[in-house]
N, C-alpha and C positions, 0 to 999 in steps of 0.2 A: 306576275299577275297581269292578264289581259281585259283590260278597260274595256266594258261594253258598252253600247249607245245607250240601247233600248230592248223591250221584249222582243222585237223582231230581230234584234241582233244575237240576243239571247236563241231565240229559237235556232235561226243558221248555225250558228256554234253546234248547238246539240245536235243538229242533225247531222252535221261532219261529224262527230265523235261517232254517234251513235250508228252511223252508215261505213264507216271505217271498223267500228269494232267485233270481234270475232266470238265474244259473250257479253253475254248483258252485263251494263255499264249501271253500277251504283254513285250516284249523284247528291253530292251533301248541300243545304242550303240554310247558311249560316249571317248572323247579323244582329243586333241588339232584340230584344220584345220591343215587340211594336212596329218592325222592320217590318214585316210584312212576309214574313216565312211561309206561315200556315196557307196564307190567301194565295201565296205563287208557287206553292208547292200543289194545293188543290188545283189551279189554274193549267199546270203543268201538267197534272195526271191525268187532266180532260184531254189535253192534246195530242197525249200521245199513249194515254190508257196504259199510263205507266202504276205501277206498284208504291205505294206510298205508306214510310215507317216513320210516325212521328213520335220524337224519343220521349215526349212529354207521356207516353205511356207506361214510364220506367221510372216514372219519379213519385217519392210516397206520398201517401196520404197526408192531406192538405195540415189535416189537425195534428197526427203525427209529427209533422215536420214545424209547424209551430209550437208545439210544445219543447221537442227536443232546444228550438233557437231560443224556446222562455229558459229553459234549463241551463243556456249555457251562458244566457247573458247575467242570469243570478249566480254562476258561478263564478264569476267576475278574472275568469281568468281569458286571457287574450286570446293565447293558440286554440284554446277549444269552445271559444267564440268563433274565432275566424274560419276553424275549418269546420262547424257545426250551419254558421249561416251562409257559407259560398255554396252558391247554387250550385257548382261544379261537381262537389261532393254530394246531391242531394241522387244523384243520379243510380242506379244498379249499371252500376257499367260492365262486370259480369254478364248480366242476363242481355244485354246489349248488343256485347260481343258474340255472344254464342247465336243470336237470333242473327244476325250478319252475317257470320262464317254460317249457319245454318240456307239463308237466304242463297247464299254463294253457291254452298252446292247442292243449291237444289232439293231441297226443304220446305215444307211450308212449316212457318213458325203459330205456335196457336198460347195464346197469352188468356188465363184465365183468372188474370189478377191487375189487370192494366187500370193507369191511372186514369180516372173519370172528370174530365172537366167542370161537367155539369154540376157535380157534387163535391168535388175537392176526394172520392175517396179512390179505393184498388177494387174496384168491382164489374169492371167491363172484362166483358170474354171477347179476345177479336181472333180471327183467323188471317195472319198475311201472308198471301202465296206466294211461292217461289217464282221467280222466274224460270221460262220454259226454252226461248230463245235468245240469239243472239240479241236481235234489236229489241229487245225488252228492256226496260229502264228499272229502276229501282231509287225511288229519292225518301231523301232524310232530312228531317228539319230539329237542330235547333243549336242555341251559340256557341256549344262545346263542344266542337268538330274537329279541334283541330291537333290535340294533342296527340301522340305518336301511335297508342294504341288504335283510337279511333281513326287519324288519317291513313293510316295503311291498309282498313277495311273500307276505304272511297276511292273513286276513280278522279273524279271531280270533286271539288268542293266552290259553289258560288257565293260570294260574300256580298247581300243588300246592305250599301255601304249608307245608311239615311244618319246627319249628324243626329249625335244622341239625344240633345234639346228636344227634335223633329219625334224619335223615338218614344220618347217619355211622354209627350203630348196623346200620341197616338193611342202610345199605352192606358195614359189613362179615361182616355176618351173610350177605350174600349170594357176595361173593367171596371171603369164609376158606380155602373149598376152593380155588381156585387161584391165589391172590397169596402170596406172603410176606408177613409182619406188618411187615415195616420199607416194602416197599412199601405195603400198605396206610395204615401213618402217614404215606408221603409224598402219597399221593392224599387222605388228610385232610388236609392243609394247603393242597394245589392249592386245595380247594373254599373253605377261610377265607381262603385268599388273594385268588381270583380268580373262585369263583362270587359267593361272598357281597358280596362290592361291584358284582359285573356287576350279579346280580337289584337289588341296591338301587338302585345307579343308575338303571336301565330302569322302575323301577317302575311307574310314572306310562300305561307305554304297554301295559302287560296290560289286557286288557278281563275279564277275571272270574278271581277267585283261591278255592278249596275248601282248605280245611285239610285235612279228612279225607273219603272217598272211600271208600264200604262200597261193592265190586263182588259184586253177588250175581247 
């Protein structure tokens, strides 16, 4: 994995990659919530009017998925606690796969169920276009990039490496306004549970990690 400076060192990278390669290069950018994904992934697709698939579109309904983790934490059974509340499995990684290999050759992929931030539900319709040339980008944000299925449908994957203390602050500086605080506590323990050993595990398969990231 190749230590970056900064954004401007980030962008040189990308332009070698992307000036070097002979089809559009998909781009993963991966890192705890709160890292700063979404913001340097939107910052990115200004620069280079890149294509952008954020996976948080694949993941259920807000209520849904709280219910399923009440059901499992009163089931009192451990394994179907643990793989009921890891974010990792919250995912359609199915429908995932097929919009990236879809992407790949040259597909537009059109989502008439994607998950809605604004509301917690599956009710956005989006249309994302395929790439058409070589130097067309394609980036992807979020912390489960790195397992087999997934990294072999990226070319890149960047890891915003901010310690997770930094992370969790951000985070909740960012969703204060619409989470509860006892929620909030339990989505910081998701991430020391289950991001913080995912990114460490995978480490190895990032190809360049920035700690900090001035978007100007």
């Amino acid at each position: 994995m190749e230590n970056l400076k900064d954004f401007a060192d980030l962008t040189q990278h990308m332009d070698a990659v992307k000036n070097a390669a002979s089809t559009p290069l998909f781009i993963g950018i991966t890192g705890y919530g709160g890292a700063g994904k979404t913001t340097l992934m939107q910052t990115l697709a200004r620069c280079y009017n890149a294509i952008s698939l954020p996976l948080d579109y694949f993941a259920p309904a807000t209520v849904d998925r709280k219910q399923r983790i009440a059901q499992a934490l009163e089931s009192g059974d451990p394994q179907r606690i643990c793989e009921t509340e890891n974010p990792q499995n919250w995912y359609d990684w199915p429908a995932v796969y097929a919009a990236l290999d879809d992407l790949r050759a040259g597909r537009n992929v059109h989502l008439t169920d994607a998950w809605n931030q604004q509301n917690g539900l599956r009710d956005l319709e989006v249309t994302i276009p395929a790439p058409k040339n070589a130097e067309d980008l394609v980036l992807v944000d979020c912390i489960y990039l790195a397992h087999p299925e997934m990294r072999q449908r990226l070319d890149y994957i960047l890891l915003i490496d901010l310690p997770i203390d930094e992370a969790l602050a951000r985070q909740r500086a960012r969703d204060g306004h619409r989470s509860d605080p006892i929620y909030l506590d339990f989505k910081a323990r998701l991430m020391r549970d289950y991001a913080q050993p995912y990114l460490a595990q995978h480490e190895a398969v990032f190809d360049w990690r920035i700690s900090g990231v001035s978007q100007q």
